[in-house]
C-alpha positions in Angstrom: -81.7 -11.1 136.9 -78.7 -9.9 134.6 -77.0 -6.7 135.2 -75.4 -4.8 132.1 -72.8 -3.1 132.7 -72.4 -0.1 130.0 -69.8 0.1 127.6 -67.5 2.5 126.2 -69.7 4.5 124.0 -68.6 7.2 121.4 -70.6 10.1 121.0 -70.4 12.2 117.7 -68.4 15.6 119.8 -65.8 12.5 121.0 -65.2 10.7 117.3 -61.8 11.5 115.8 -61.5 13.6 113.0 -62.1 11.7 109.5 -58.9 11.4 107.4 -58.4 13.3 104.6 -59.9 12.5 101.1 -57.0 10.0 99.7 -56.1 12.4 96.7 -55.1 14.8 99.3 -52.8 12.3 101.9 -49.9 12.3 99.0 -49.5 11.2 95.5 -49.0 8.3 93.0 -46.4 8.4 90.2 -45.9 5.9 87.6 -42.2 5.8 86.4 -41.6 6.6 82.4 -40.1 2.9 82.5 -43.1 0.9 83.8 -45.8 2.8 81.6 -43.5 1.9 78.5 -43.1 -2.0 79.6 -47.4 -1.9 80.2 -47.6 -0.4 76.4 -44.9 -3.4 74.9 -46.9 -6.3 77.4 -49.9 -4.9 75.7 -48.5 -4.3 71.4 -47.5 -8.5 72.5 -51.5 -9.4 73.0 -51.9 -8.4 69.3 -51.8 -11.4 67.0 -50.0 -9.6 64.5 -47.1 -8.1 66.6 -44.2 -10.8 66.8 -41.8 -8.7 68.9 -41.7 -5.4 70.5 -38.0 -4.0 71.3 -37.7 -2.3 74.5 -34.1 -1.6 73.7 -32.8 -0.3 70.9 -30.5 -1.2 68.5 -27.4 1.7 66.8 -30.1 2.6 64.1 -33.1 1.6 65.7 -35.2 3.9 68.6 -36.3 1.7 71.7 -39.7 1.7 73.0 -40.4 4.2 75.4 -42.7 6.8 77.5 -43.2 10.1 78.8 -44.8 11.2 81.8 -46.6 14.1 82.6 -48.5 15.0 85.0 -52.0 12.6 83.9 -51.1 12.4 80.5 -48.4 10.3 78.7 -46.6 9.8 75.0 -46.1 6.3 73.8 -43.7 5.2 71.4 -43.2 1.6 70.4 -41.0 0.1 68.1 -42.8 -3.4 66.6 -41.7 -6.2 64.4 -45.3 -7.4 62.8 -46.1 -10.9 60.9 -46.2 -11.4 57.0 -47.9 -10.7 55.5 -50.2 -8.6 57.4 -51.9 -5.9 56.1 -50.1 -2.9 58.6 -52.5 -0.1 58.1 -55.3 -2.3 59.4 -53.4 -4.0 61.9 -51.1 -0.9 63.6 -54.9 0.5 64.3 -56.0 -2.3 65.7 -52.5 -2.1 67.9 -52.4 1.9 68.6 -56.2 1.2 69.8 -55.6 -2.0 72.1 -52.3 -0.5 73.9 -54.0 2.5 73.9 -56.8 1.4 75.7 -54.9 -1.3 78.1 -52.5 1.6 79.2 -55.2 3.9 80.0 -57.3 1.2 82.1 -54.1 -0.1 83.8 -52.4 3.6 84.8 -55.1 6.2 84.8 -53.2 7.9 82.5 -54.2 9.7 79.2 -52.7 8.3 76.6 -52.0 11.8 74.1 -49.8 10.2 71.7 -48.8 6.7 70.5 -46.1 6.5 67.8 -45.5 3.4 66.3 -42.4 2.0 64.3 -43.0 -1.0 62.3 -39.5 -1.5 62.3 -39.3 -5.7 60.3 -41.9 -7.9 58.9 -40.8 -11.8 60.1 -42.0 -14.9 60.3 -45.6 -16.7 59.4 -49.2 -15.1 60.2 -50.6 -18.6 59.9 -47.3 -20.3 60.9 -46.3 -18.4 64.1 -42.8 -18.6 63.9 
């Protein structure tokens, strides 16, 4: 015959006090800087976008982003391949980074200015 010995056994009165829902143990922020460099990663998945400046030149404004609170304002300044028909192809962008930020932060994306700031190089040709 086998004896069992009884273990340590928790009863509901005895179980610690659950932890508090995760929204209320702190917060997450997301820094101006790295929600502007997920918005130029995302412009540079659009075939038509050739460069996206995160710096600016004298006469130029630099990508950017804003902050605050859930919601956030985009600006990007793009150089797109020519010829490409912009109207058709800046919606196609604002839409993508759009809705890449707003998957990847959480964030609301309020406003997305874009500055098609030089047409270079080939569509066809890439370069």
């Amino acid at each position: 015959m086998t004896a069992v010995t009884p273990g340590r056994v928790t009863v509901p009165a005895q179980r610690p006090a659950p932890l508090s829902a995760p929204e209320r143990r702190g917060r997450t922020e997301i820094a101006d800087r790295a929600v502007a460099k997920i918005a130029c990663c995302a412009a540079r998945e659009v075939p038509e976008v050739r460069d996206v400046r995160m710096g600016g030149s004298p006469w130029a404004r630099p990508s950017a982003a804003r902050v605050r609170g859930e919601q956030a304002s985009l600006r990007l300044n793009v150089s797109m391949a020519y010829p490409t028909p912009l109207h058709a192809a800046v919606a196609r962008l604002r839409e993508h980074v759009i809705r890449r930020v707003e998957h990847q932060t959480g964030l609301e994306v309020r406003r997305l200015d874009i500055v098609v700031s030089e047409l270079g190089g080939d569509l066809a040709w890439g370069g």
